[in-house]
C-alpha positions, 0 to 999 in steps of 0.5 A: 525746767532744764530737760525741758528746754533741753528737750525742746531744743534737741528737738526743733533742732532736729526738725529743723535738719529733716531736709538734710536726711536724704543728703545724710542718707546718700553720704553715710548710708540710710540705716546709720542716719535713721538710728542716728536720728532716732537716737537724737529724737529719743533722747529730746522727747525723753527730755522734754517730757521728764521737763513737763513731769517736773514742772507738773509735779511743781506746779501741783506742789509735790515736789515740796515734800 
């Protein structure tokens, strides 16, 4: 349950910035602020969705075993 709000929070936190990339990319260069974001987003989507598979697991009661 933990990644998966962690996950939801890293990404509305993202997404909640997507106004600012253009800025971002004229101070520190386009490339670095796309791997950057990239990076952040992979990371809130790996933990969302580890979340999600917890929670599915627990709900469906393998994780009693």
């Amino acid at each position: 349950m933990l990644a998966f709000i962690a996950g939801c929070a890293i990404l509305v936190v993202a997404a909640w910035n997507l106004p600012n990339l253009g800025k971002w990319g004229d101070e520190h260069g386009n490339v670095l602020v796309f791997l950057a974001f990239f990076l952040v987003m992979s990371i809130g989507g790996r933990w969302f969705w580890a979340g999600i598979d917890a929670i599915w697991d627990a709900v469906r009661g393998k994780g009693q075993s």
